[in-house]
C-alpha positions in Angstrom: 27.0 103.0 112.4 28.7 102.3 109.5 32.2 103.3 108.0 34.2 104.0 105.2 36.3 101.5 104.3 39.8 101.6 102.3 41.5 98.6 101.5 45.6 97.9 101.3 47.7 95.3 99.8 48.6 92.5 101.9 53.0 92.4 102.1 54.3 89.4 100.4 55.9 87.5 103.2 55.0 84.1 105.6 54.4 84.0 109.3 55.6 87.8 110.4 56.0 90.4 107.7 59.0 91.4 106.5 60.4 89.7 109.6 60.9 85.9 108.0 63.6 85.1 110.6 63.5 82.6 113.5 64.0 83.5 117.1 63.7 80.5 119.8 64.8 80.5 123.7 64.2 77.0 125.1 66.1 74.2 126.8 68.0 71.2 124.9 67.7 69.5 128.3 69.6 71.3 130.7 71.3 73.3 128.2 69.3 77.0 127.5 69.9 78.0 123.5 69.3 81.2 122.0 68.6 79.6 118.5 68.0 82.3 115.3 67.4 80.4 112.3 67.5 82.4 108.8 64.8 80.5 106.2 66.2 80.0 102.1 65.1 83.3 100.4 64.2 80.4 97.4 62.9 77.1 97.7 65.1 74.5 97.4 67.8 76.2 99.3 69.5 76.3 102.8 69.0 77.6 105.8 71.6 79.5 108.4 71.4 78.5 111.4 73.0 80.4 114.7 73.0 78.8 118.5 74.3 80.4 121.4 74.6 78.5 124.4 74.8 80.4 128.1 75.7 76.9 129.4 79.4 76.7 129.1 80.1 72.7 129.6 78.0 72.3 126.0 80.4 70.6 123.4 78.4 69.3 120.7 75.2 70.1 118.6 73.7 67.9 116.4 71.1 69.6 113.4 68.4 67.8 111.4 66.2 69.1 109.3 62.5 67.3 109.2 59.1 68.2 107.9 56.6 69.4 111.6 54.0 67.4 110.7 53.4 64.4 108.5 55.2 61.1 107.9 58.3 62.9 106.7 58.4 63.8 110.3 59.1 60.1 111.6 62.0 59.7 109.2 65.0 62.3 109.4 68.3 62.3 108.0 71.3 61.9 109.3 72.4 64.9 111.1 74.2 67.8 110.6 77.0 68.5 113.2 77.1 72.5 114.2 80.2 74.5 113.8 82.0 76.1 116.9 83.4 79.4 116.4 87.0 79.3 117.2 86.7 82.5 118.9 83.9 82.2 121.0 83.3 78.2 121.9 79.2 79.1 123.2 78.7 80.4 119.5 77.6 77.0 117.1 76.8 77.8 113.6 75.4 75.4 110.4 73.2 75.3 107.4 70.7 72.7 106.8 68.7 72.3 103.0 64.9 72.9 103.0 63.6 71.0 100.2 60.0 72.0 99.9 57.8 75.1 100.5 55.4 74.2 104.1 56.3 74.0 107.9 59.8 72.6 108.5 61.3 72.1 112.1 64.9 72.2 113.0 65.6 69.4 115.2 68.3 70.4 118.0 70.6 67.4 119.6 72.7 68.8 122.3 75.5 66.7 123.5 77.9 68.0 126.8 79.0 67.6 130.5 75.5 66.8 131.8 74.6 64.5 129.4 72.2 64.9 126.6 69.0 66.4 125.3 66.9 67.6 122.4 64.4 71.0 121.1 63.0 70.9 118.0 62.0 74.5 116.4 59.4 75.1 114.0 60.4 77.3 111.1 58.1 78.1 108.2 59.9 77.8 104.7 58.7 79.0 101.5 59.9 80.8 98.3 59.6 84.0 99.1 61.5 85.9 96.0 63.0 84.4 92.5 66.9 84.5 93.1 68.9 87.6 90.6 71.9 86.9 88.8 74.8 88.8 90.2 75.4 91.3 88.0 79.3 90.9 87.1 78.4 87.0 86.4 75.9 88.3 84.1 78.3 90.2 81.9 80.7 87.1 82.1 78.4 84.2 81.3 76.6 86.6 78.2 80.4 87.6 76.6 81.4 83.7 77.3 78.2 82.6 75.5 78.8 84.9 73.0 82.0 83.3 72.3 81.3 80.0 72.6 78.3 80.5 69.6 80.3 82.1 67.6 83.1 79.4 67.9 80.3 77.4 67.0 79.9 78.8 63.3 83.4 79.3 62.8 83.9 75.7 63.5 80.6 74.7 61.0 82.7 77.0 58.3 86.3 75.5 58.9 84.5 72.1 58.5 82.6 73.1 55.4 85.8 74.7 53.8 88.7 72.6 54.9 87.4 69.3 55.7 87.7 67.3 52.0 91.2 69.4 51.0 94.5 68.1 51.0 96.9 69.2 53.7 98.4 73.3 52.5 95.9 73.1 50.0 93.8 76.8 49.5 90.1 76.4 48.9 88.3 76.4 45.7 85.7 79.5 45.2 83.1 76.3 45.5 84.6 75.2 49.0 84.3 79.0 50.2 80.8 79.4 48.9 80.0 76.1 50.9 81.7 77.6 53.8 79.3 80.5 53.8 76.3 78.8 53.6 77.1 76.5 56.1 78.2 79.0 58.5 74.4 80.5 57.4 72.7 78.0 58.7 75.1 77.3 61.0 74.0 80.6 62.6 70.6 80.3 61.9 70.6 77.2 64.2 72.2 79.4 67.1 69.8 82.0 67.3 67.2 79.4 66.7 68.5 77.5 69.9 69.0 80.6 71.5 65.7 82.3 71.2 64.0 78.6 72.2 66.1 78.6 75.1 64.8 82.3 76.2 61.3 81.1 75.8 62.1 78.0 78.0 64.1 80.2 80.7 61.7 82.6 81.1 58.3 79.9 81.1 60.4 77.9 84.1 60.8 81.4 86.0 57.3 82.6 85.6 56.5 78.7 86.9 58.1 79.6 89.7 57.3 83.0 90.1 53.7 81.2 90.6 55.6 79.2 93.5 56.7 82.3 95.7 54.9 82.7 98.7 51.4 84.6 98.4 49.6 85.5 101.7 45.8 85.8 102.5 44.3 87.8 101.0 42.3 89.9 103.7 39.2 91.9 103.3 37.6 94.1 106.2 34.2 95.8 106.1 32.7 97.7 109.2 28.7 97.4 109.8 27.4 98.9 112.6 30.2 98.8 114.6 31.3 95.3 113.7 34.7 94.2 112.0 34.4 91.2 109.3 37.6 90.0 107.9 36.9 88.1 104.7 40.0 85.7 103.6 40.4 84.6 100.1 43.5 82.9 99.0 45.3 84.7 96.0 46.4 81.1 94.4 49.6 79.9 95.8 49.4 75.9 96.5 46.6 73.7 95.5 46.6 71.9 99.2 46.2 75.7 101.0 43.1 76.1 103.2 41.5 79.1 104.4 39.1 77.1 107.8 41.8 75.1 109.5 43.7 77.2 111.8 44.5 76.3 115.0 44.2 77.7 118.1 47.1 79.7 119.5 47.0 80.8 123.2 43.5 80.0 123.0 42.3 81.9 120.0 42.2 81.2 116.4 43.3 85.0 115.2 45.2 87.3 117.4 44.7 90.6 115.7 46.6 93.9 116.4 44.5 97.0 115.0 47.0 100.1 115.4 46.1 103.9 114.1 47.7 105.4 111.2 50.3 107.4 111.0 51.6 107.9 114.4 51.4 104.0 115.8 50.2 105.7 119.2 47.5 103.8 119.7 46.9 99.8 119.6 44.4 97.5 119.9 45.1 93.6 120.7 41.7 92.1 120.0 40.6 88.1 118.9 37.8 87.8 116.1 35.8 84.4 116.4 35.4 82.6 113.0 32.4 82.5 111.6 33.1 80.8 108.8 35.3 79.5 106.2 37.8 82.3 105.9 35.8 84.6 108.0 35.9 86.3 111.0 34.5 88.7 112.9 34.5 91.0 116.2 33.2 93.8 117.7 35.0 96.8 117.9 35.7 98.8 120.9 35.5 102.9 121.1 37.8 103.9 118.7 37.9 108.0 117.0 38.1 108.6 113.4 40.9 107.9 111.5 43.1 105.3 109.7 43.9 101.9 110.8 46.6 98.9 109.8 45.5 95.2 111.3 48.0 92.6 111.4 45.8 89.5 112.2 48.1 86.1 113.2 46.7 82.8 112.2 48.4 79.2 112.2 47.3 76.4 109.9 46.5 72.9 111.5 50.3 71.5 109.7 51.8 74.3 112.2 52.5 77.0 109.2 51.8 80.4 110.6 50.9 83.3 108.3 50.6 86.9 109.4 47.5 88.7 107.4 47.5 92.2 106.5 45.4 95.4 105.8 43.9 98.5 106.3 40.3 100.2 107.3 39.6 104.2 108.0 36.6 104.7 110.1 35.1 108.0 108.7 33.6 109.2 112.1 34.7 108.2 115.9 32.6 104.7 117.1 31.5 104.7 119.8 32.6 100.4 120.2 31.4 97.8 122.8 33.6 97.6 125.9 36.7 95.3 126.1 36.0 91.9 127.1 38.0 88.7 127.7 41.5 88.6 126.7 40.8 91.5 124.5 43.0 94.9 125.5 44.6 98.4 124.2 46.6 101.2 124.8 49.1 102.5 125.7 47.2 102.6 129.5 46.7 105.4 131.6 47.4 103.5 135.0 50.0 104.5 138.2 52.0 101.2 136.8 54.5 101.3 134.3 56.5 99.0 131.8 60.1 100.0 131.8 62.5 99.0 129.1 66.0 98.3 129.8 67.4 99.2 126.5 71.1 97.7 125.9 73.4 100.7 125.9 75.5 99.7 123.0 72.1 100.0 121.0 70.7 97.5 118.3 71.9 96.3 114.4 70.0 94.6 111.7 70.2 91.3 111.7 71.8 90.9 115.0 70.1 88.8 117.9 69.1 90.6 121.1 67.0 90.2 123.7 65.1 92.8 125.0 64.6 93.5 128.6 61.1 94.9 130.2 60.2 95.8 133.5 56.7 96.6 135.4 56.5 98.8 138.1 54.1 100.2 140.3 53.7 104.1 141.2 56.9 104.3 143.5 59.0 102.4 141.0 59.2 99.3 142.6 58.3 95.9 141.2 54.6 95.4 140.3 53.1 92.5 142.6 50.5 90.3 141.5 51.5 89.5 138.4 49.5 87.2 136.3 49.8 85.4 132.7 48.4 87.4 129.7 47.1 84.3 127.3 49.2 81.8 129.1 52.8 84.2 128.5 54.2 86.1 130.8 54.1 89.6 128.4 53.6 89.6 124.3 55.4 92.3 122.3 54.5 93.4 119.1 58.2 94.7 116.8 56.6 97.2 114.0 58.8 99.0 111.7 57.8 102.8 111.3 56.8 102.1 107.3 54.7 99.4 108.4 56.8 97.3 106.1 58.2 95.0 108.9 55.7 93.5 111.8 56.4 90.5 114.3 54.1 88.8 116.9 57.1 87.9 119.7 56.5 86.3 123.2 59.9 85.7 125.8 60.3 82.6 124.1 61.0 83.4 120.9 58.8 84.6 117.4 57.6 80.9 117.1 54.0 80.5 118.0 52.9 78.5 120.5 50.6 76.6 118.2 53.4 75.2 116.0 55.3 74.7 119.0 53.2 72.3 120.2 53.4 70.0 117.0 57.1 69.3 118.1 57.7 65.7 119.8 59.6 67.7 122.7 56.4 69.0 123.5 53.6 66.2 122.7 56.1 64.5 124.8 56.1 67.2 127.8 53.2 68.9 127.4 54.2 70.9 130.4 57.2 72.7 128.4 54.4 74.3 127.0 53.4 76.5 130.0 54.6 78.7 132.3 55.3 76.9 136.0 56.1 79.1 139.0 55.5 83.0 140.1 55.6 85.4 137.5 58.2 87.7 137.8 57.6 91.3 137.1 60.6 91.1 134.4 60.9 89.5 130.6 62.5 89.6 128.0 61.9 88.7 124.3 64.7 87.1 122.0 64.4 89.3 118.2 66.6 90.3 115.5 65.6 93.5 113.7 65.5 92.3 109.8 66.8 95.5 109.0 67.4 99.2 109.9 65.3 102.0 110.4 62.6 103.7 113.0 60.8 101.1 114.9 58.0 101.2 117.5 57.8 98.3 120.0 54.1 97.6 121.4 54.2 95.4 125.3 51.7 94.2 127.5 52.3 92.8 130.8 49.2 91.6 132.9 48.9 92.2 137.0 46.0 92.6 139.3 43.8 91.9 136.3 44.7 94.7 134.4 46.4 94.2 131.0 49.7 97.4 131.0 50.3 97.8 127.5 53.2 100.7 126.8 55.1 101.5 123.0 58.9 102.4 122.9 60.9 103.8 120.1 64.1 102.6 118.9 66.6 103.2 116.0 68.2 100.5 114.3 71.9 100.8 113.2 73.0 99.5 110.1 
């Protein structure tokens, strides 16, 4: 079968779109954090950095900032000691520069009662927009340098008239005719040295505009049933690859597929690569209509880039079953996933975590509970414009991929999994980047059977 095909624009933004901020739950030794870290909108710039700490004998942390991978890894600078808010002595707060566009990691020491210990957090830093003027310091700085030039040719005219007479003495007609031609050129130069300074000010800002972040670019086509994603890279850095991803939760790509307009219905499905920059899967039974994919890859130096785009399938397909790790829904099954929304509600830009539950027919906690790709549930944050998405697992929006690049976990590789029962109850740590309608997509695995629910919440202001 085939299908028509309409393309979108991939968003502009690294790692999870329109979501660029850092969520992280792990332990600095026996010390759980709740670490959100806020990348430089421009590149140099600094990053803000919030830790909570639910341990309460905690009395120091310690923040450097290092390159993940690389020989800039092995030498960091001296470190950054985190604020404590007066008001609340759990809260630590601090900003760390981010010199250069790539995969960065905030290293974490922790310093209290039992001792010491260390996390590192990967957090992908690029240029993501060229910085505007404030407005009022616009005004300012243009009537200030329209001062200071024309103090300039007033100055080139007192010199010309005044400079050769004797103290009281008027000028000459001759000295005033030389004061106006000086103050001629004398203006002549200024808007010469203005203009030339325009032309250099705006060549350095579209060099830079060519230094914002670009995504892959993403091209799907449908044959007979089967999805290829083509990848092409727009021109951002030189070094950029399109073939060496690394595999995260044992795939190279997770991609969600979800139908257009509604967002009631998901797919969570893993191409294979083919080839350089290509993938390809096929589709289960899906009915006519549109659909947005959101594919997740991560690049062998830990950088993580979320691609977008768009396919309508002009009649239903009839698909191959769902196989492997592969799932959708929501599901039609006697269990449930239950979320325990936070009564006071959620802000933008405010760290939560959100609580789910599965349950069986009679409301009680689901038994058998198993790992879904190694986590104990995966939760997908989509904004109802499709302009924000984020990939999110309990322990944060950092994928596990990058994770593992940190010298905590080549260390420990055990930090890296799951030990013990699975409990029937998670929770993911998120900040919404701002307000608005947004659907939340969860799966949960038990019994062999991947639960997959959405849930609908409004974001204050």
């Amino acid at each position: 079968m085939r299908a028509l095909l309409l393309l979108a624009a991939a968003l502009p933004l690294a790692a999870h779109v329109g979501s660029p901020d850092v969520f992280f739950e792990g332990n600095a030794g026996p010390y759980p954090l709740f670490v959100t870290i806020r990348p430089p909108l421009v590149i140099p710039g600094t990053a803000e950095i919030e830790i909570r700490s639910s341990a309460p004998d905690l009395t120091e942390l310690r923040l450097t900032p290092t390159p993940l991978t690389g020989d800039g890894a092995k030498f960091a600078p001296t470190p950054d000691l985190a604020q404590r808010d007066p008001a609340d002595p759990q809260f630590f707060r601090g900003t760390l520069w981010m010199m250069a566009s790539g995969s960065w990691q905030v290293r974490i020491a922790a310093t209290g009662a039992r001792g010491a210990g260390k996390l590192s957090v990967p957090v992908p830093a690029v240029a993501q927009a060229t910085k505007q003027m404030d407005v009022p310091l616009g005004i300012i700085l243009a009537i200030l340098g329209l001062i200071l030039s024309a103090g300039v040719v007033s100055i080139a005219g007192a010199a010309a008239r005044e400079s050769q007479l004797e103290p009281g003495a008027t000028p000459a007609p001759p000295q005033l005719r030389r004061a106006r031609r000086t103050m001629a050129i004398a203006s002549a130069i200024v808007i010469a040295a203005l203009y030339l300074g325009n032309l250099w000010w705006t060549a350095e800002a579209r060099a830079y505009d060519r230094y914002i972040f670009k995504p892959l670019t993403a091209t799907p086509a449908i044959t007979d049933g089967r999805l290829r994603i083509e990848l092409s890279d727009p021109g951002w850095l030189t070094t950029r690859k399109i073939d060496d991803f690394l595999p995260d939760h044992g795939h190279l790509m997770h991609l969600y597929v979800v139908s257009l307009p509604n967002l009631d219905r998901a797919w969570h499905l893993h191409p294979d690569m083919t080839g350089p920059g290509l993938f390809e899967h096929n589709l289960p039974a899906m009915p006519a209509g549109r659909y947005a994919l959101y594919g997740d890859l991560v690049h062998e130096n830990g950088f993580p880039e979320t691609i977008t785009s768009e396919f309508t399938l002009a009649a239903a397909l009839p698909g191959a079953p769902l196989t492997g790790d592969d799932s959708a829904g929501p599901t039609p099954t006697a269990a449930r996933i239950v979320f325990d929304r936070d009564p006071a509600g959620y802000r933008a830009r405010k760290p939560a975590s959100f609580r789910f539950r599965l349950v069986d027919e009679h409301g009680a906690p689901a038994r058998d509970m198993e790992l879904y790709m190694g986590m104990p549930a995966h939760a997908a944050f989509l904004r109802r414009d499709r302009s924000v998405f984020a990939h999110v697992h309990p322990g944060g929006s950092v994928p596990m991929a990058s994770l593992a690049l940190t010298a905590e976990a080549q260390a420990n590789p055990h930090m890296l999994h799951h030990m013990g029962a699975i409990p029937p109850e998670v929770s993911f740590p998120y900040g919404f980047p701002k307000p608005g309608p947004y659907r939340i997509i969860v799966q949960m695995k038990h019994s062999g059977t991947v639960e997959m629910a959405m849930f609908d919440v409004e974001v204050a202001p």
